[in-house]
C-alpha positions in Angstrom: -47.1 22.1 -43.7 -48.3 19.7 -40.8 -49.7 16.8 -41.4 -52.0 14.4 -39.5 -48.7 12.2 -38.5 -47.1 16.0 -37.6 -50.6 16.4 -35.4 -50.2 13.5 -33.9 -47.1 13.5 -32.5 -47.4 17.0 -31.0 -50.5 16.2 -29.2 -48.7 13.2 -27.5 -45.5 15.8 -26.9 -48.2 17.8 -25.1 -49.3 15.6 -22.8 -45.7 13.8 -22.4 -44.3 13.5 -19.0 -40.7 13.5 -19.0 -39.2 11.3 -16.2 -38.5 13.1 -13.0 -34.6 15.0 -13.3 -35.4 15.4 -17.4 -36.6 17.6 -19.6 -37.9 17.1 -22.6 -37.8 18.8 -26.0 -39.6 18.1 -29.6 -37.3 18.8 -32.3 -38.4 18.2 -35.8 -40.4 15.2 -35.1 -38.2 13.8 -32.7 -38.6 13.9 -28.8 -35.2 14.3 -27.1 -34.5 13.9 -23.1 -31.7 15.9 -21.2 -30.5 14.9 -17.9 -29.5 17.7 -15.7 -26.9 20.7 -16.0 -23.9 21.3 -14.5 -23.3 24.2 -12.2 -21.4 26.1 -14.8 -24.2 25.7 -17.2 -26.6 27.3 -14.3 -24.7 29.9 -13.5 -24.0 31.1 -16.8 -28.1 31.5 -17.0 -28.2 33.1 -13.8 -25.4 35.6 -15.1 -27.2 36.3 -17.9 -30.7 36.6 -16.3 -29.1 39.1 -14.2 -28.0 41.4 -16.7 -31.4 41.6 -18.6 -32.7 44.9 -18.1 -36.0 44.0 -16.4 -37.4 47.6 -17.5 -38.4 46.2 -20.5 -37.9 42.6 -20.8 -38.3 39.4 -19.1 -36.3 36.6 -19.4 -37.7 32.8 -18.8 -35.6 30.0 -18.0 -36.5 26.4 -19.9 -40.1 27.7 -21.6 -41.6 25.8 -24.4 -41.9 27.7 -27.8 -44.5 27.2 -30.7 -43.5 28.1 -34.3 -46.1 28.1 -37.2 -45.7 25.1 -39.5 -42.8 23.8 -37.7 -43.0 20.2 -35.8 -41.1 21.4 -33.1 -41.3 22.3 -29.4 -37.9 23.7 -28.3 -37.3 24.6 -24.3 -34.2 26.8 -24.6 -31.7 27.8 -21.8 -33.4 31.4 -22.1 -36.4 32.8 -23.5 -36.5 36.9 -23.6 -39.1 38.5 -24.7 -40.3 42.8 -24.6 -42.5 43.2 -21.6 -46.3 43.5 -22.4 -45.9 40.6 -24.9 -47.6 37.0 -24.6 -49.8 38.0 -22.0 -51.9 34.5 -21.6 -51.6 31.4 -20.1 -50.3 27.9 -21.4 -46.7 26.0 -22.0 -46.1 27.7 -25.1 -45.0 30.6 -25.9 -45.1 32.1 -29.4 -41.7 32.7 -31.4 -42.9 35.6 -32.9 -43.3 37.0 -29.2 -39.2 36.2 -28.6 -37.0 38.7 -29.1 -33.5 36.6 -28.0 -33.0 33.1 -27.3 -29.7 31.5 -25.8 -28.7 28.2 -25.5 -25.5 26.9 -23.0 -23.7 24.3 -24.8 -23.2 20.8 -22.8 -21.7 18.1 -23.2 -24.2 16.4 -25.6 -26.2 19.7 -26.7 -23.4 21.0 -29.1 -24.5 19.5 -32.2 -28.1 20.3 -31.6 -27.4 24.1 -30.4 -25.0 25.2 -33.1 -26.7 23.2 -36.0 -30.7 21.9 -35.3 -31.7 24.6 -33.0 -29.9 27.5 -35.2 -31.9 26.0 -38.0 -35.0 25.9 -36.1 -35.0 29.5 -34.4 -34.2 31.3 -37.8 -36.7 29.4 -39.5 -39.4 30.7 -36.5 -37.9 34.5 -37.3 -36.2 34.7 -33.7 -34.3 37.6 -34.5 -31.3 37.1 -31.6 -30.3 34.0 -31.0 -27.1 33.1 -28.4 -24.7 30.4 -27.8 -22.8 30.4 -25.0 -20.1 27.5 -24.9 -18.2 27.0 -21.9 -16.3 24.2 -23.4 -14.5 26.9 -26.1 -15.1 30.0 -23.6 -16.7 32.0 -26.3 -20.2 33.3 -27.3 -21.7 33.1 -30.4 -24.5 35.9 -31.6 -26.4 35.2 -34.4 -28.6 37.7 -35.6 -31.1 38.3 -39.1 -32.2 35.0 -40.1 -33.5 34.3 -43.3 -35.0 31.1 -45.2 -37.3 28.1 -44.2 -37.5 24.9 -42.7 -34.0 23.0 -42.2 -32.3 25.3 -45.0 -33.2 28.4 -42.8 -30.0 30.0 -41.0 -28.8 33.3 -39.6 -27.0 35.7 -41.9 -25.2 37.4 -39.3 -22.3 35.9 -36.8 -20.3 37.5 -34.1 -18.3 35.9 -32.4 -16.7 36.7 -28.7 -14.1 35.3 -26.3 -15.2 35.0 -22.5 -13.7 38.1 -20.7 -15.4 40.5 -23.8 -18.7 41.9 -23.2 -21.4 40.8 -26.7 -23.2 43.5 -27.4 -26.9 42.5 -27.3 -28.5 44.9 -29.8 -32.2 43.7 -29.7 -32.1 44.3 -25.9 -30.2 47.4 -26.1 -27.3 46.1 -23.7 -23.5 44.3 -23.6 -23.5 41.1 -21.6 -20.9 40.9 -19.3 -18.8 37.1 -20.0 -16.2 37.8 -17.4 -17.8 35.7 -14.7 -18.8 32.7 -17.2 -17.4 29.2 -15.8 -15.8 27.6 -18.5 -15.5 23.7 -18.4 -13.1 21.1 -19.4 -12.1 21.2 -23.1 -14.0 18.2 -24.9 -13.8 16.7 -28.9 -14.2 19.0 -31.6 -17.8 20.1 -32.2 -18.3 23.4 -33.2 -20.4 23.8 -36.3 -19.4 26.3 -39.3 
């Protein structure tokens, strides 16, 4: 549940103007700044954007999302959601309009995709969630979460090498990795 401090902070994270080059994200009560992507990052998005089928979905690239009686404001990589859904204005969308959500790991996401952002999409009901990490040159899809708050997780995890297509259920399609960059290997941090 929310609470006045909760309130607060979200209406400041509103109305927050992140320096120019940033973006900014609230996650659980904290408001966290990312400088820009690399290239690889980018295109990986674009690749992926590409091979949405636009029949039925759309996919937006860094949108806000809202989840009920969660302090957090999230702006993924990738935001798809069925055609025909969230039809109003605003910065927000609704999680319970997403249908996939997909993160590129960079260098100083990793902890925050595979652990805070996994904890935070299940807990919102996201039922497709996507990591892409250039760094391993494999894809992760996560699929029926279950739980709440920060003990919420996805009970389903498939994991694929760049080069093998991940079958994107929700969607109805296989993504295509061959043409994902990969980037130079860095420490350790992949999450269990």
């Amino acid at each position: 549940m929310a609470t006045v401090h909760d309130q607060g902070i979200e209406e400041y994270f509103a109305e927050f103007e992140p320096p120019e080059g940033f973006r900014a994200e609230l996650l659980r009560r904290e408001i966290l700044l990312s400088g820009g992507t690399d290239i690889v990052h980018n295109r990986i998005v674009s690749e992926v954007i590409g091979q949405i089928p636009r029949d039925r979905w759309r996919g937006f690239a860094t949108q806000h999302l809202a989840f009920p009686g969660e302090v957090s404001k999230p702006q993924p990589d990738l935001v798809v959601i069925e055609r025909g859904r969230c039809r109003r204005s605003g910065w927000l969308v609704p999680a319970s309009d997403v249908t996939l959500l997909l993160e590129v790991v960079s260098l100083r996401s990793a902890d925050r995709d595979y652990g805070l952002k996994r904890s935070i999409y299940a807990a919102g009901g996201v039922p497709a969630y996507v990591i892409i990490d250039p760094y391993d040159a494999r894809c992760v899809l996560l699929t029926e979460p279950v739980g709440a708050g920060e003990e919420a997780d996805y009970t389903v995890q498939r994991i694929t090498e760049f080069g093998d297509p991940v079958p994107l259920e929700p969607l109805g399609t296989e993504l295509d990795t061959t043409d994902f960059g990969t980037l130079p290997a860095v420490r350790p941090h992949r999450r269990p």
